[in-house]
C-alpha positions as CSV (number, residue, x, y, z in Angstrom):
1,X,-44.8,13.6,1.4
2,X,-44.4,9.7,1.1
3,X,-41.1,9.1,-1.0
4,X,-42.9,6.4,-3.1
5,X,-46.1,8.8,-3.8
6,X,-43.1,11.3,-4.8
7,X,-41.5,9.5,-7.1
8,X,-45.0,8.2,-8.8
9,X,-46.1,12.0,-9.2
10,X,-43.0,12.8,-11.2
11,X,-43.0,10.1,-13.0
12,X,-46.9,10.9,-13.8
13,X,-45.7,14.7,-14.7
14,X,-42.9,12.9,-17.0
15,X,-45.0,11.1,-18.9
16,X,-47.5,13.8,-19.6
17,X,-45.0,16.1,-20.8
18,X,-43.5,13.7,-23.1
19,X,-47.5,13.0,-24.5
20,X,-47.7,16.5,-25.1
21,X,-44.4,16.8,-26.7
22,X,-45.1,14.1,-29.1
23,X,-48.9,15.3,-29.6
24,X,-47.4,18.7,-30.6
25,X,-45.2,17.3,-32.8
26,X,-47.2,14.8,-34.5
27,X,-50.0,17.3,-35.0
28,X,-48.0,20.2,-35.4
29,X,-44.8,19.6,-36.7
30,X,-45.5,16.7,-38.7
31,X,-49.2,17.0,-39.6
32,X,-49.4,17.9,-43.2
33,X,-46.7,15.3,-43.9
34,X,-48.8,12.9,-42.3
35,X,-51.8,13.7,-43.4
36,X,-50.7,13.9,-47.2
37,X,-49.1,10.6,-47.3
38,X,-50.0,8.2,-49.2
39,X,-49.3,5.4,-46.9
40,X,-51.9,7.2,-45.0
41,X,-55.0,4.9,-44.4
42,X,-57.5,7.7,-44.4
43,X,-55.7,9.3,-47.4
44,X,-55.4,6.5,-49.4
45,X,-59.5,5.9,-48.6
46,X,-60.1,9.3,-49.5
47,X,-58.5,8.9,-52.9
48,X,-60.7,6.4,-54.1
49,X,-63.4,9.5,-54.4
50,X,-61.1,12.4,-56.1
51,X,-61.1,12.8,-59.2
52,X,-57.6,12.5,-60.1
53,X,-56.1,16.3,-61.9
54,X,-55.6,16.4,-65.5
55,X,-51.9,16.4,-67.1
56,X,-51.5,19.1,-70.3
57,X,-49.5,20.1,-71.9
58,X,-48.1,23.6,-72.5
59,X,-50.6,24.2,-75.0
60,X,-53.7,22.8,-73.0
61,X,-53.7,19.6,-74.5
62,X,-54.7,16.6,-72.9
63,X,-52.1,14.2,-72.1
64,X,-54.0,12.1,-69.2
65,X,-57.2,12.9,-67.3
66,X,-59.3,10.8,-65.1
67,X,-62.9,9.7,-66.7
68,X,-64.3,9.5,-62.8
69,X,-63.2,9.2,-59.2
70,X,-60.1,6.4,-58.3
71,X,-57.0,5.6,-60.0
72,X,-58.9,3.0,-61.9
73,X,-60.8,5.7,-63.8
74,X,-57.2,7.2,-65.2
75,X,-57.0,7.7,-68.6
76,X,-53.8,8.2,-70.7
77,X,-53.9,10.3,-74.2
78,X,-50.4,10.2,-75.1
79,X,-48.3,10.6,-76.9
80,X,-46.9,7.2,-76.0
81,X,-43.0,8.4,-76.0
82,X,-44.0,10.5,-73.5
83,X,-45.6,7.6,-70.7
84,X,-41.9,6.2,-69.3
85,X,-41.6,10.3,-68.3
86,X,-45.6,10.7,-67.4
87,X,-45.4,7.3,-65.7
88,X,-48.6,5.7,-63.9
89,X,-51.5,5.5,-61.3
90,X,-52.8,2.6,-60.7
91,X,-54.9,0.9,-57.3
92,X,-52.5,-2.1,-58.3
93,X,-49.3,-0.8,-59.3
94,X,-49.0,1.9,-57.8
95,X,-47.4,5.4,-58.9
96,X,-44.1,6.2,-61.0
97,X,-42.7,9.4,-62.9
98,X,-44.2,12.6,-63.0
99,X,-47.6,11.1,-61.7
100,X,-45.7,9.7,-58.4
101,X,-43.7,13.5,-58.4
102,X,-46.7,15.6,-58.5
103,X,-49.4,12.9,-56.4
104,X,-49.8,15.4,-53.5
105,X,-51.1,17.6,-56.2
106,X,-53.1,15.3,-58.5
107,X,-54.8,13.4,-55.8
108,X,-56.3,16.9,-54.1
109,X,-54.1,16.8,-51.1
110,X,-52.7,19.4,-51.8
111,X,-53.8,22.7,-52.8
112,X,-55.3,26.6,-51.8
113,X,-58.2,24.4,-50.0
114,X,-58.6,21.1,-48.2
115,X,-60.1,19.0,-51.2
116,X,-60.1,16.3,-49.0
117,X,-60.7,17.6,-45.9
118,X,-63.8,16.9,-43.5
119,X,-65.7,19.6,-44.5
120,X,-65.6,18.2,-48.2
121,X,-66.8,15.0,-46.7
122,X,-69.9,16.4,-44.6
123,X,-71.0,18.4,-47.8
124,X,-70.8,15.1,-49.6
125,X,-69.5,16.7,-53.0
126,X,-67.1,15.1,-55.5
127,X,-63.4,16.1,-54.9
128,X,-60.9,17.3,-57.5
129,X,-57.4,17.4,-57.8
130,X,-55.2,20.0,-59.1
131,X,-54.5,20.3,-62.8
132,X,-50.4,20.5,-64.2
133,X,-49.2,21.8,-67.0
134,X,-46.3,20.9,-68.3
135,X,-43.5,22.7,-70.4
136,X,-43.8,20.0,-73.3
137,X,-44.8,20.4,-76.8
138,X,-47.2,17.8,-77.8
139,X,-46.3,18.7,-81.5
140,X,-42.5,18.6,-80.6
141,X,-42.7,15.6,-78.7
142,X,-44.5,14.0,-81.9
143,X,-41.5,15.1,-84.2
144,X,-39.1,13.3,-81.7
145,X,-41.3,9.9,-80.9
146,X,-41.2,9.9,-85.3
147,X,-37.6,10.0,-84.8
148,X,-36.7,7.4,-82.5
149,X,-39.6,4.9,-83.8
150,X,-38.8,1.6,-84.2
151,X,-35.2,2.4,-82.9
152,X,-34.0,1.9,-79.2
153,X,-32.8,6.1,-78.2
154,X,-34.2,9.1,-76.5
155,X,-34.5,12.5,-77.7
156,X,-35.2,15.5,-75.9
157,X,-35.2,19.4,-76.3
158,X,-34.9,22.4,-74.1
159,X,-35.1,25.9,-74.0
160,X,-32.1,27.2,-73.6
161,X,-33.0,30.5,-72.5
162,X,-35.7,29.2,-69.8
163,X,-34.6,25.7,-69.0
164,X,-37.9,24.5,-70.2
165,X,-37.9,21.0,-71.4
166,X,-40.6,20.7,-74.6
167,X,-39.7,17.5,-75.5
168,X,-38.6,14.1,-73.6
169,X,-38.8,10.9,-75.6
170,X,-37.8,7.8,-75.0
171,X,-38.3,4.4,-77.3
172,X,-39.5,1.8,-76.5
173,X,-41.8,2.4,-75.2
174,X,-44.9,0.8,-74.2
175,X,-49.1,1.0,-74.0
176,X,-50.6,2.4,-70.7
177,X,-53.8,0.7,-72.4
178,X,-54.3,-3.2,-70.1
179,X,-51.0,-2.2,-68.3
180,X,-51.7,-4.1,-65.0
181,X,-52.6,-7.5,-67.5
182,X,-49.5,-6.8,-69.3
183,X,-47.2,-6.1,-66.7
184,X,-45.1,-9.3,-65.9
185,X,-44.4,-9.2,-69.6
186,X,-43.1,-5.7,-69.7
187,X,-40.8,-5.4,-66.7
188,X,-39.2,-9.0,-68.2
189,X,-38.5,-7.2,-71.6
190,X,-34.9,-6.9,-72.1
191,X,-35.1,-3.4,-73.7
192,X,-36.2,-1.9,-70.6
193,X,-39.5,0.0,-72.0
194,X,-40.1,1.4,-68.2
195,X,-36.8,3.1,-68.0
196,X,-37.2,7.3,-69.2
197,X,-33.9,6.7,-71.1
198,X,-33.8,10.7,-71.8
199,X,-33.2,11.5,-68.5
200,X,-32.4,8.3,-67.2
201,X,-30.5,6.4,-69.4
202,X,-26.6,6.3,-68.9
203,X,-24.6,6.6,-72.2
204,X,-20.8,7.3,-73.2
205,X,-21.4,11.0,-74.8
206,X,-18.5,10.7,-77.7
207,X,-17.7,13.4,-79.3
208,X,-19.9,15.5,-78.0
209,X,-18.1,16.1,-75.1
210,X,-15.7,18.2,-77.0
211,X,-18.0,21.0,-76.8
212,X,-17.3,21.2,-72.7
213,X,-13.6,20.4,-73.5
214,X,-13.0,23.2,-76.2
215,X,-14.8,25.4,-74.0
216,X,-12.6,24.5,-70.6
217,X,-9.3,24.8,-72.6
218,X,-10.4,28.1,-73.1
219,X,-11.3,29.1,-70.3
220,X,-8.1,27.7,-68.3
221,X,-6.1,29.4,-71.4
222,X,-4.5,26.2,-72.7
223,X,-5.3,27.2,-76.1
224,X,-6.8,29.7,-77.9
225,X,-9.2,30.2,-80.8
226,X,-6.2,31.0,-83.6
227,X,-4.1,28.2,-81.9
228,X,-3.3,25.3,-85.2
229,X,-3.0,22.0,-84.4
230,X,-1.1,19.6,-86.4
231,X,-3.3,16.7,-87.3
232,X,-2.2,14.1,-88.3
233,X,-4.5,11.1,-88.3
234,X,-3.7,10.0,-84.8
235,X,-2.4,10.8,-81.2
236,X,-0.6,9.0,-78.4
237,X,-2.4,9.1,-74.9
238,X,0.3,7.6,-72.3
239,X,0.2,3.7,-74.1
240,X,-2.6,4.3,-76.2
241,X,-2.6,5.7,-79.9
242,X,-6.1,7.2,-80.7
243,X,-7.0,7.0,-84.5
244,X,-9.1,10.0,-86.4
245,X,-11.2,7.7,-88.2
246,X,-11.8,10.0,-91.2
247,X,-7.2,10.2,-91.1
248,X,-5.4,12.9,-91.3
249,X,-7.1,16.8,-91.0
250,X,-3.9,18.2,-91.7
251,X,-3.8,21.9,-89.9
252,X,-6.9,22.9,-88.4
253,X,-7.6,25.8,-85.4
254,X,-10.6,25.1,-82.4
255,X,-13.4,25.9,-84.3
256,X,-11.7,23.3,-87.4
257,X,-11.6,20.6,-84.7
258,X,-15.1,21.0,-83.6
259,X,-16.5,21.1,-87.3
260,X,-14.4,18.2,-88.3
261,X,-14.7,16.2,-84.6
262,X,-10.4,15.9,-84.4
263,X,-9.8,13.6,-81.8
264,X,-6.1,14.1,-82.7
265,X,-6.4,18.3,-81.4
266,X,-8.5,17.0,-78.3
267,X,-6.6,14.3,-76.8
268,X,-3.4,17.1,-77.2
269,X,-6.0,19.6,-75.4
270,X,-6.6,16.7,-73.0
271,X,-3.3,16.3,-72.2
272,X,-2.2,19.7,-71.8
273,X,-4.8,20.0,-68.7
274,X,-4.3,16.7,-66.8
275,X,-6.5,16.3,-63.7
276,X,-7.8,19.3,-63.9
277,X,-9.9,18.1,-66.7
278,X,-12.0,16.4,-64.4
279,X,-12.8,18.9,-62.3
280,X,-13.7,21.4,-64.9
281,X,-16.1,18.7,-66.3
282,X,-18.0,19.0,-63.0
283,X,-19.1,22.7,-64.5
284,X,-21.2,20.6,-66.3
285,X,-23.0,18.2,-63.7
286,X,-21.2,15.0,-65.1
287,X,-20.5,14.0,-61.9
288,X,-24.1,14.7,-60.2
289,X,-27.7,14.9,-61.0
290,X,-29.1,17.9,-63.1
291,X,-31.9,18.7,-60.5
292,X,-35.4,18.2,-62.5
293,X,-39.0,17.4,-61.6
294,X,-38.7,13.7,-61.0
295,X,-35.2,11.8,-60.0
296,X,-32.8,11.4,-62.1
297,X,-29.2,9.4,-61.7
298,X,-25.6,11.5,-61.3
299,X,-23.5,11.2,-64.3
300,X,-20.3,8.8,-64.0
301,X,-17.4,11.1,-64.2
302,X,-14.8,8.6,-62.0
303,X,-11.0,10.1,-63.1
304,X,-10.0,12.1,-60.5
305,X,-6.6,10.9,-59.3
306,X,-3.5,13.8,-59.6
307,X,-1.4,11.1,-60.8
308,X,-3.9,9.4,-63.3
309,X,-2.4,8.3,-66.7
310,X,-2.7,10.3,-70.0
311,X,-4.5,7.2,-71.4
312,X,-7.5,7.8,-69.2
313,X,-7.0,11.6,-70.0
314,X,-6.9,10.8,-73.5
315,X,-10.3,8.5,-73.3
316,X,-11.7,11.4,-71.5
317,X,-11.3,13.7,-73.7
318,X,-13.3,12.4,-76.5
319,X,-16.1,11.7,-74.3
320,X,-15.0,7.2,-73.5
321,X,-13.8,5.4,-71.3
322,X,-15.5,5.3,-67.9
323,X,-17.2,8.4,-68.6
324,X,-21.5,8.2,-68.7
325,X,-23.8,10.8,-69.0
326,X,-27.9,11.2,-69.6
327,X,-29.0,12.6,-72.5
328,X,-30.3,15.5,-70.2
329,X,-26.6,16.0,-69.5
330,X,-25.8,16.6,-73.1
331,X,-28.9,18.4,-74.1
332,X,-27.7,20.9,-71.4
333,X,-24.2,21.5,-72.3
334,X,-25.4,22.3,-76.0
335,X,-28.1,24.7,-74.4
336,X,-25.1,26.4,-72.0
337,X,-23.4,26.8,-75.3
338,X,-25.7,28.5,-77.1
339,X,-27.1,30.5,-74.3
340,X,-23.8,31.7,-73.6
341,X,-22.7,29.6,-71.0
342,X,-24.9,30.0,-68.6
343,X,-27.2,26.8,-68.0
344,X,-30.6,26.8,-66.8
345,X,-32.1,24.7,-64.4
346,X,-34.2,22.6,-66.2
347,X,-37.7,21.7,-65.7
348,X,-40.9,20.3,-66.8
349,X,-43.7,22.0,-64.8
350,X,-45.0,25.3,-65.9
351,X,-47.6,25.9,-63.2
352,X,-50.4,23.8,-61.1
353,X,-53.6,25.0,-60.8
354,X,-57.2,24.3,-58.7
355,X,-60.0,22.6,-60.5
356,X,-61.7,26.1,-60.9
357,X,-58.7,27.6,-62.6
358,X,-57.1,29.2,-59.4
359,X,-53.4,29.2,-60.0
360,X,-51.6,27.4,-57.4
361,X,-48.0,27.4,-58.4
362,X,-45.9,28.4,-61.4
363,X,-42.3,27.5,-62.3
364,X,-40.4,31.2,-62.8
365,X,-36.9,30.2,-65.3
366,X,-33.9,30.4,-62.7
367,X,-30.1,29.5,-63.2
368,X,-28.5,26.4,-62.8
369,X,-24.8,27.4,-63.4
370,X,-22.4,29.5,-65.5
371,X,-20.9,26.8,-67.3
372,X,-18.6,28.2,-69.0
373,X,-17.5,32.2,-70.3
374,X,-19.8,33.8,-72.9
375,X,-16.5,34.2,-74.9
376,X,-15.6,30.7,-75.0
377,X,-19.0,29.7,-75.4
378,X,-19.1,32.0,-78.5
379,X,-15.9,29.7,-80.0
380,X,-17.6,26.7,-79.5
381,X,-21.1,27.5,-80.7
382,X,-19.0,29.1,-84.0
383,X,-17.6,25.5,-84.8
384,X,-20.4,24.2,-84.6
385,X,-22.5,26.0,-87.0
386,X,-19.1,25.6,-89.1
387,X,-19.6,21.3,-88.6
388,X,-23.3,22.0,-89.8
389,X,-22.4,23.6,-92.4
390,X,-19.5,21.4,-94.0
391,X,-18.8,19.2,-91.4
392,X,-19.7,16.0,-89.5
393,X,-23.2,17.5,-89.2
394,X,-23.9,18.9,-92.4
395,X,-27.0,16.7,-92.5
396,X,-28.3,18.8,-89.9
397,X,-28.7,21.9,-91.9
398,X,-32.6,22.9,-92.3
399,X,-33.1,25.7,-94.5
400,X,-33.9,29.2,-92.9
401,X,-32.4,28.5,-89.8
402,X,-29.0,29.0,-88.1
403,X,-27.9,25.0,-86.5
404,X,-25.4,24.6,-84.5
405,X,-24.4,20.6,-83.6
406,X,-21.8,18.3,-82.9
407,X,-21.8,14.7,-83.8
408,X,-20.6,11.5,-81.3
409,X,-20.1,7.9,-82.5
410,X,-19.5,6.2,-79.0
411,X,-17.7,3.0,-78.8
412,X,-19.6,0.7,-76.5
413,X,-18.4,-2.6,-75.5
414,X,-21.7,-4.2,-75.6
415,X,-22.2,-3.5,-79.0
416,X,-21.9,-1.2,-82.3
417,X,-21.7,2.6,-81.4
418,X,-24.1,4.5,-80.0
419,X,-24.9,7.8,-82.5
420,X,-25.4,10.8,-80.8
421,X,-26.3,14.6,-81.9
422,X,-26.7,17.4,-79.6
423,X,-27.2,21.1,-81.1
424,X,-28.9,23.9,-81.2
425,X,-31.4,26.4,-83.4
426,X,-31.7,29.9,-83.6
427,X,-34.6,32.0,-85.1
428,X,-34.7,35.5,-83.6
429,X,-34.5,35.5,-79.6
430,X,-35.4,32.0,-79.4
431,X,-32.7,29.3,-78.7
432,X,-33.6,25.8,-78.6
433,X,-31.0,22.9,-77.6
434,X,-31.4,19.1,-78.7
435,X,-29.6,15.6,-77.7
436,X,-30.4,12.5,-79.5
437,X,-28.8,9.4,-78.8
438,X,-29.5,6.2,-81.0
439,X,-28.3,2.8,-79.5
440,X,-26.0,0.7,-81.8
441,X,-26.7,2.8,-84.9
442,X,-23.6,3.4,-85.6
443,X,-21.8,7.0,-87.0
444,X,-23.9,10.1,-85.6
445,X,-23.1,12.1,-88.2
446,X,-25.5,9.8,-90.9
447,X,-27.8,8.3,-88.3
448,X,-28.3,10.8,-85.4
449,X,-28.0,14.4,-87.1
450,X,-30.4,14.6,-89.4
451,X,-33.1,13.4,-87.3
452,X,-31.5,16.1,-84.6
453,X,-32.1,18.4,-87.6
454,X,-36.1,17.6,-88.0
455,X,-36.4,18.1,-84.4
456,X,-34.7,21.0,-84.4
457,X,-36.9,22.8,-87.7
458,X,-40.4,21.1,-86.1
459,X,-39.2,23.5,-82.5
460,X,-38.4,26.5,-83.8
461,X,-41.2,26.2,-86.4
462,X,-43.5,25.8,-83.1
463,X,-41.9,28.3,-80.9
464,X,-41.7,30.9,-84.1
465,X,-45.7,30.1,-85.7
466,X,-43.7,29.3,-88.7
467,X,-43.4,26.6,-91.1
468,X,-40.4,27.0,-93.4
């Protein structure tokens, strides 16, 4: 055979194998990626006539349905502390949040059937996308947006047994109602109305850090529960003195410095483990992402160095310095405490389901991490029932139920002190964990806790069917 004809059937055989490798993989391999996508022309044609899936809540309540087919025709019921976490559909802006998280499930490409497949287009019937229901409480969710109104903060409660999240508010927030008209104004607001500060927002934690850190010391048997500590009214980290701001405690054990917030017994616990208090932070996530529905940013946990100095340690230790969390992080060490020690991944999808009811996919409670021991965790949640109860969180205390918390006044240097609660409730089997944070407001113990305290009584009131 001719060496030119040769060469010219090969390269003929080389090129069709190479069009059926990439045909295989384009419609094999990568087909349903494709085909769901929004950047897909067809899909995003399509989508104009799906009726976009409703949003409920855990009780069936409405929080945002579609009125008609398109994104124009989406409607959002509230309740409004709840849109920077719901987020938006629009044909101009686009998608964010939870409605961006679940689109392959709201728009109908996704689902036990092809919703937007040919066949739905030959048979010329309306298509429908999937319903999700969330884990919120729309009544809980209330009792937290009446918190944080009129303030700048987030709030947001958790299950501690299932991880569930039943509340995630964030203020300020803004109307979903003329949201393309009032964009340009929105996104140039200084206080940042878009941003999900509950699980977005990055904050010093303060004293509530000393939850993780009494539980660690623990743990890596630096102290013990009966250990006394000698406070009084200050303590040196490397060049810094660290003041108690309410002066001296005088002699107090763990579950003492918890209920009275003794900076003086934490920066000595500090101290005593070095670098390795860093590492045992990471138990916590501080230095990731807690893994949740939609994204969410790694906490800032940057003191890692053997050789780093005790004033850093010291900082550490009562939750300042370089250290930021999310509210998310802090609602979920106080639901590891209470749940002894073990935290669950958190989440805000309960299930997805067809438009005719068929269940497409429900959310089954797993484990994040065993945070900490159930012994330790048993110490810690002890002092802090005893700081509800006559200390920096008495104005937590609701009447018929046992609360946990633990107050944080964070220094910021933009500013007066952020005021933070995180705690917990207990009614029966039923644990529920909260984190408040109010920017610039100051002490947490008079601004935060007993607003921590409602949410807390308006929870277990829901989860129980009481009202006490």
């Amino acid at each position: 055979m001719n060496q030119r004809i040769l060469r010219l059937l090969q390269a003929w055989i080389a090129g069709c194998a190479i069009l059926v490798v990439a045909a295989t993989y384009y419609q094999a391999i990568t087909a349903d990626e494709l085909a769901t996508s929004p950047e897909n022309p067809r899909m995003a044609n399509l989508e104009r006539d799906v009726v976009r899936g409703s949003i409920l809540d855990r009780n069936g309540n409405v929080i945002c349905d579609s009125v008609g087919p398109g994104l124009s025709m989406r409607v959002y019921r509230g309740p409004d502390s709840l849109a920077p976490l719901v987020g938006y559909a629009s044909p101009i802006l686009g998608k964010s949040g939870l409605e961006a998280a679940y689109d392959v499930w709201l728009s109908g490409r996704r689902g036990p059937y092809d919703m937007t497949g040919v066949l739905s287009t030959l048979i010329d019937q309306p298509d429908y996308g999937c319903t999700v229901r969330l884990t919120i409480d729309v009544d809980i969710q209330k009792a937290c947006e009446s918190a944080l109104r009129g303030r700048r903060g987030a709030a947001i409660v958790v299950d501690a047994a299932t991880g569930e999240l039943l509340a995630v508010a964030s203020s300020p927030w803004y109307s979903m109602k003329g949201l393309e008209l009032a964009w340009d104004s929105i996104v140039s607001r200084d206080d940042s109305p878009l941003v999900c500060r509950a699980t977005c927002g990055m904050y010093p934690p303060g004293s509530t850090i000393k939850m993780a850190v009494a539980a660690i010391a623990l743990d890596c048997g630096v102290t013990s529960p009966d250990e006394i500590y000698e406070c009084e009214g200050f303590a040196r980290a490397g060049g810094t003195v660290i003041h108690d701001p309410a002066g001296a405690h005088g002699r107090v054990d763990l579950r003492d410095a918890l209920s009275v917030s003794c900076n003086t017994a934490f920066v000595e616990l500090g101290i005593r483990l070095g670098p390795k208090l860093h590492d045992q932070l990471r138990r916590f996530f501080f230095d990731r992402s807690i893994p949740l529905d939609v994204p969410t940013p790694p906490g800032n946990l940057k003191v890692r160095d053997a050789g780093v100095s005790g004033d850093a340690i010291g900082q550490l230790a009562i939750g300042q310095g370089d250290l930021l969390v999310t509210p998310m992080h802090v609602a979920m060490m106080a639901a590891a405490v209470v749940n002894k020690g073990v935290m669950m991944r958190p989440h805000l999808v309960a299930s997805v389901s067809a438009a005719d009811g068929t269940p497409v996919m429900t959310t089954r409670a797993k484990a994040l991490a065993a945070a900490i021991t159930p012994s330790s965790a048993d110490v810690v949640a002890d002092g802090m029932i005893q700081a509800v109860k006559r200390g920096t969180a008495r104005s937590a205390a609701r009447w018929g139920y046992d609360i946990g918390g633990k107050t944080g006044t964070a220094q910021n240097p933009h500013g007066s002190p952020h005021a933070w609660f995180a705690g917990f409730g207990v009614d029966g089997s039923q644990r529920i964990a909260v984190a408040i944070v109010l920017e610039n407001a100051g002490a947490g113990g008079s601004a935060a806790a007993p607003l921590g305290g409602d949410i807390l009584k308006v929870a277990l009131d829901s989860k129980t069917g009481t009202g006490r």
